[in-house]
C-alpha positions in Angstrom: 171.6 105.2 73.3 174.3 107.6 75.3 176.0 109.3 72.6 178.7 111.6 74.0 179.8 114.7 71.5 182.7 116.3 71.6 182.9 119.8 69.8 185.2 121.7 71.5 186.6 122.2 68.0 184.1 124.3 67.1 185.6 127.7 67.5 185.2 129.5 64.3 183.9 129.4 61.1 182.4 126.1 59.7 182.4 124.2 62.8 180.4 126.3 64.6 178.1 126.5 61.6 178.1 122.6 61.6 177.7 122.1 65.3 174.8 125.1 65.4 173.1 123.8 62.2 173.2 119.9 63.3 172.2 119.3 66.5 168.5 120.7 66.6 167.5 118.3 63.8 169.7 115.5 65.6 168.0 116.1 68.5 164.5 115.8 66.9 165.0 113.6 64.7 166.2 110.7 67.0 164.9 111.8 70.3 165.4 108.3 72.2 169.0 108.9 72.5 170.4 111.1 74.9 173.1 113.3 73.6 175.8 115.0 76.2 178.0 117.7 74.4 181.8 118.8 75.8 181.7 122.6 75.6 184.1 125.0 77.0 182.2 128.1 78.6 185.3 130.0 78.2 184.6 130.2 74.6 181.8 128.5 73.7 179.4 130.4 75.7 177.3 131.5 72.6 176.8 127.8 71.5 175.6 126.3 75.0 172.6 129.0 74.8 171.7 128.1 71.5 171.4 124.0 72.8 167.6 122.9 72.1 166.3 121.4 75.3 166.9 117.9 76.5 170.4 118.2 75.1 172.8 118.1 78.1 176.0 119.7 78.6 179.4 118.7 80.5 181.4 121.9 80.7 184.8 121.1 79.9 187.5 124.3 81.6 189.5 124.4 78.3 191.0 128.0 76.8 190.7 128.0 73.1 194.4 128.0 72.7 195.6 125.6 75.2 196.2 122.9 72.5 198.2 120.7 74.8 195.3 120.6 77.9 193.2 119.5 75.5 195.2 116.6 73.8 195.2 115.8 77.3 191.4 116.0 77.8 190.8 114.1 74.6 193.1 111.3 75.5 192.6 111.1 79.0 189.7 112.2 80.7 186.9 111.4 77.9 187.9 107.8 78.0 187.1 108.1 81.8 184.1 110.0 81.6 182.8 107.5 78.7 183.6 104.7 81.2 182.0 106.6 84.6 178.7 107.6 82.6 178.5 104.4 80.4 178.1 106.2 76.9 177.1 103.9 74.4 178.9 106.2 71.3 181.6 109.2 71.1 180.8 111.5 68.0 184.1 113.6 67.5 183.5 116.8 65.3 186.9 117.0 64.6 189.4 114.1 62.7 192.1 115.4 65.7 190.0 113.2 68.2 190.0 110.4 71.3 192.2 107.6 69.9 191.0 104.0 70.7 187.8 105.2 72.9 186.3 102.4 74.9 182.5 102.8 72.7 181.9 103.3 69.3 183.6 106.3 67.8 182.2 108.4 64.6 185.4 110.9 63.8 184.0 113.9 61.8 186.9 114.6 59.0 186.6 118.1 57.5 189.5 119.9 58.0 191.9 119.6 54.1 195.2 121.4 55.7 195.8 118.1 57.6 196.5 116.1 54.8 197.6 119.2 51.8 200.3 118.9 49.9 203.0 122.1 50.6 202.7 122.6 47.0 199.3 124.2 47.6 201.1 127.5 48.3 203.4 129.0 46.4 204.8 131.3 48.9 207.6 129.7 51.2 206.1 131.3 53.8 202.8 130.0 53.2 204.3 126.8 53.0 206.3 126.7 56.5 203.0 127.5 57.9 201.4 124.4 56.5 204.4 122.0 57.3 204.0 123.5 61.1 200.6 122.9 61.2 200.8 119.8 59.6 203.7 118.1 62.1 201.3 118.9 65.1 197.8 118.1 63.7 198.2 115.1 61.4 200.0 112.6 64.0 196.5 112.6 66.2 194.5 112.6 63.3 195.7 109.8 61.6 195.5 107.3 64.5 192.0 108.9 65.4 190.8 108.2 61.9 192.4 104.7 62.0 191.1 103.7 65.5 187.5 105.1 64.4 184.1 102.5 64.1 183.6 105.2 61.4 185.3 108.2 59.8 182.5 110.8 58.0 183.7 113.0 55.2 181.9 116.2 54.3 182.7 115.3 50.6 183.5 112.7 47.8 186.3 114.4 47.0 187.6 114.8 50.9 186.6 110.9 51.4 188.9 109.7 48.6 192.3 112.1 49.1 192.3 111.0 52.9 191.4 107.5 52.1 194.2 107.6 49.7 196.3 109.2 52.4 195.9 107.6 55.5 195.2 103.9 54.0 191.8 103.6 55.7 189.6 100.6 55.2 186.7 102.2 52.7 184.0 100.3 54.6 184.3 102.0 57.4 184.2 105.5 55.5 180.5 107.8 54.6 180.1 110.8 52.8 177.7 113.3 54.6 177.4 116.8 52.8 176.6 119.3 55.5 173.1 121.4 54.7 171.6 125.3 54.3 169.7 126.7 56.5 166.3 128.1 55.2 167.0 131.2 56.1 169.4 131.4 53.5 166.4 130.4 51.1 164.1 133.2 51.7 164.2 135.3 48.1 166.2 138.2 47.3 163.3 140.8 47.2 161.3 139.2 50.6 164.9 139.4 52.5 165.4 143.4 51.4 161.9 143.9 52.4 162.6 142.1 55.7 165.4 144.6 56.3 164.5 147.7 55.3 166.4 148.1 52.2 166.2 149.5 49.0 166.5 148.0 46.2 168.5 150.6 44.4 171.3 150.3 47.2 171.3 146.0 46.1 173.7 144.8 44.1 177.1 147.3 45.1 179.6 144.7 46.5 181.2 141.2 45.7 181.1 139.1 48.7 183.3 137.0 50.2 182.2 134.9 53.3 185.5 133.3 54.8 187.5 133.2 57.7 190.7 135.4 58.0 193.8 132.8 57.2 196.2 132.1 54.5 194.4 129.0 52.6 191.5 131.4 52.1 193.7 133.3 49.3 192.2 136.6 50.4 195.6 138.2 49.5 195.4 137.0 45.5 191.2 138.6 45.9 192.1 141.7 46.9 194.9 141.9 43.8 191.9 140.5 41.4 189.9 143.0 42.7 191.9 145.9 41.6 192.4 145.1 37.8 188.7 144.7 38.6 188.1 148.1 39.6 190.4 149.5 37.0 188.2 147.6 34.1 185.1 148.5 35.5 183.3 152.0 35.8 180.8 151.3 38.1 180.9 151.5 41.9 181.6 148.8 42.7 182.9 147.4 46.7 184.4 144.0 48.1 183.3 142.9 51.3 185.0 140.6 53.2 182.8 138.7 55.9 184.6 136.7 58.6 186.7 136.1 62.1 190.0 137.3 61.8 192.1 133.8 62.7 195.7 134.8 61.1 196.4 138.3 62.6 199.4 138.5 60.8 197.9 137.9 57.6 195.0 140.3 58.1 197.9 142.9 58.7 199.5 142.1 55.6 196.0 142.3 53.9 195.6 145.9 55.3 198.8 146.5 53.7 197.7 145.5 50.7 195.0 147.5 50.0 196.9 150.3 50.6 199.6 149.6 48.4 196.9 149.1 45.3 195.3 151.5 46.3 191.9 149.9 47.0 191.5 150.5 50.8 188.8 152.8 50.4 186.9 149.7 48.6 187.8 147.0 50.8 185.7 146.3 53.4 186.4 143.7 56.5 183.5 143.3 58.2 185.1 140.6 61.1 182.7 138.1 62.5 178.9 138.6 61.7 176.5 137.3 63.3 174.7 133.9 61.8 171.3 135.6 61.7 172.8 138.7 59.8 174.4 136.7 56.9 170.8 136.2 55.2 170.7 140.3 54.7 174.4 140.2 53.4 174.3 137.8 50.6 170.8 139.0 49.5 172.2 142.3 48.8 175.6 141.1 47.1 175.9 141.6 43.2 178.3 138.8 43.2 179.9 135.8 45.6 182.9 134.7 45.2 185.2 132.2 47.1 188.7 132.0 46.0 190.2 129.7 48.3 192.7 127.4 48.0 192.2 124.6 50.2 188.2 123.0 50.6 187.0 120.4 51.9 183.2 121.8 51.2 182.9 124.9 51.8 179.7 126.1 53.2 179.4 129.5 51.9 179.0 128.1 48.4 175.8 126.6 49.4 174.5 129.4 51.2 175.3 131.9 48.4 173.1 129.6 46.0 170.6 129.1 48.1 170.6 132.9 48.4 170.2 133.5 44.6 173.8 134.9 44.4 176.0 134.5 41.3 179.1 132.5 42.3 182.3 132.2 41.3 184.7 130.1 42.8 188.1 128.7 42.8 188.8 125.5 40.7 189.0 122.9 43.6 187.5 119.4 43.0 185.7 119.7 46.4 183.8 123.3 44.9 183.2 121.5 41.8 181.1 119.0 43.5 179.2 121.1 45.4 178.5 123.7 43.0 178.3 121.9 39.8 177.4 123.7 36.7 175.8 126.3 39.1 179.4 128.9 39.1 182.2 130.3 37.3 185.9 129.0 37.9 188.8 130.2 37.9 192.6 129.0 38.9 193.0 130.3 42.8 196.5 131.2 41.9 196.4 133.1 38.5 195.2 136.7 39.5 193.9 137.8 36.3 191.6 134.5 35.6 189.9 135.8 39.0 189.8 139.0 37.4 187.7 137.8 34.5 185.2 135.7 35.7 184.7 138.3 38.5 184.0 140.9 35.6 181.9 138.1 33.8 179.4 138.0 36.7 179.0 141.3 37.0 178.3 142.5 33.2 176.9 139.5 31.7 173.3 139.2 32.0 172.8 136.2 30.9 175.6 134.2 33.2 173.8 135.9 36.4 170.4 134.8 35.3 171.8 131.1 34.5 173.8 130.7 37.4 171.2 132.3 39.9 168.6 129.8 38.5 170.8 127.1 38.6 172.1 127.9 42.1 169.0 127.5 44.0 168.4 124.5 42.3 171.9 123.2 43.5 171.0 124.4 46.7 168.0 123.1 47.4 169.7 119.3 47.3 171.5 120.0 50.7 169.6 119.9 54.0 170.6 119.7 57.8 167.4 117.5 58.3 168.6 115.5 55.6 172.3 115.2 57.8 171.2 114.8 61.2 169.2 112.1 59.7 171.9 110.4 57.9 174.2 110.6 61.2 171.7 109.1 63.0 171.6 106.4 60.4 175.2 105.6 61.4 175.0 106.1 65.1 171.8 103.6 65.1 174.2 100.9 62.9 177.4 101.1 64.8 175.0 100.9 68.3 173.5 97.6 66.8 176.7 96.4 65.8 178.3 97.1 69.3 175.2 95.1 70.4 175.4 92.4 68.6 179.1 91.8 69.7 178.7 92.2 73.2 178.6 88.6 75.0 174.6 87.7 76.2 
């Protein structure tokens, strides 16, 4: 089979993680199908070194910001090259996709701001931002999910809001959860070995792995974070690990830690690198991810699988990947942050639980596991197509 993946969405964050994480196992795992990925090598340079070999690519001259040449690629020219080079399946990593392809089409749905409600934020500000981003996203993605053989959610939670949303026909829905990579496994003590560290300098931040933008909640963090530091004697720092996407809200974040009074504490470390995030969680006293919008969030896992204490934001998609394995707290009440924040720190008992229970968690999501459940539904819409084509 000719499957023909298009991830020029991946720019930041998750989706590079996703794309990154999935395709080795995809390629290995069903290696009689031949798989040609759209890149751009204006900014996706990084990901078409780390291809495995015998996955192709077709370099696609696209800026990261030149939203309407794209729309135009996606529309236009994939439909043509699907035709020219006969590929039996498109795989879209992104729910803003090719609408009515001429193959089989699997629509990857991940990203929640699509499809939130403007009550999410409570800032009118916050909330113009959605509405904006909404009105120029949500039109593509809901004929792209419609048209789709099959639309993959990264959650239960994600599948049924969506569903609920955009009407779609159930049957042609899954639920894949994304997986850890086992880096991230590798135990607290081996990892500071592994990196020099001591392990009296362990334990001195809370960590926060997230891009820079609004839905994150970063700004209601950092005012958690200083009742924090005014309950608590011990040094303690926040690090905050992550591309900054919303320059504008990184400046009013700056801002803010001045006017608390906490700049000295705050720490934003920008993008790390993927094979530096082992080091960083292994040395936090404490994860936490506050946003307000999630879809899955991948940090969580990886701070489990790490053998972090989490605490997270009270979002139905958190909940059902974290389980009974964190604290919660209400992303918009400052002080509830505050508290479960000073809970894992001082309590004991609650780290040793939730570190325990973590790994467990953890250990239930796998790429292999993914790649071989997407395969699973490329290899049943191929027979399908098949089946329906005149003999």
């Amino acid at each position: 089979m000719k499957i023909l993946i298009d991830a020029l969405s991946a720019r930041e964050g998750g989706g590079i993680t996703y794309f990154r994480s999935l395709v080795p196992p995809l390629a290995r795992i069903s290696a009689h199908n031949e798989y040609t990925i759209l890149l751009s090598p204006l900014y996706q340079q990084e990901l078409i070194r780390s291809l495995p070999d015998g996955v192709h690519v077709a370099p696609v001259d696209l800026d990261a910001g030149d939203s309407l040449g794209r729309v135009w690629f996606q529309q236009v020219a994939i439909r043509q090259l699907i035709r020219s080079e006969g590929f039996d399946l498109l795989f879209s990593i992104s729910e803003t996709g090719t609408i009515h392809p001429p193959c089989a089409h699997v629509v990857l749905a991940r990203n929640l701001k699509i499809y939130a409600p403007l009550s999410s934020f409570p800032s009118a500000v916050r909330r113009r931002e959605l509405l904006t981003f909404r009105l120029t996203r949500e039109p593509i993605a809901y004929l792209s999910c419609r048209s789709a053989s099959r639309v993959v959610f990264v959650s239960q939670y994600f599948r049924d809001h969506v569903v609920r949303h955009l009407q779609l026909n159930p049957a042609r829905t899954s639920v894949v959860y994304h997986g850890v990579s086992p880096q991230f496994c590798v135990r607290v003590s081996q990892t500071a070995a592994d990196n020099g560290s001591d392990s009296s300098r362990q334990g001195s931040y809370i960590l926060c792995v997230s891009s820079i933008t609004s839905h994150k909640n970063i700004d209601n963090l950092i005012r958690a974070f200083a009742i924090l530091k005014t309950r608590n004697s011990k040094a303690i720092e926040l690090v905050l690990a992550g591309t900054t996407a919303e320059k504008t809200y990184y400046q009013e974040l700056i801002g803010l830690t001045r006017s608390l009074g906490v700049s000295a504490h705050v720490h934003f470390l920008g993008r790390v690198e993927h094979g530096e995030l082992p080091a960083l969680y292994a040395g936090a006293r404490a994860f936490v991810f506050p946003s307000r919008l999630e879809s899955f969030g991948q940090p969580l896992v990886e701070a489990m699988a790490s053998g972090v204490p989490v605490a997270s934001a009270w979002l139905p998609a958190c909940r059902e990947i974290c389980g009974d394995a964190a604290l919660y707290f209400d992303p918009n009440d400052i002080a509830d942050m505050a508290d479960r924040l000073t809970t894992l720190l001082e309590s004991g008992s609650v780290r040793e639980r939730l570190v325990t229970t973590g790994r467990t968690r953890a250990s239930t999501f796998s790429w292999h596991r993914c790649a071989a459940q997407m395969t699973e539904i490329f290899n049943e819409l191929h027979g399908d197509a098949s089946a329906s084509r005149p003999h």
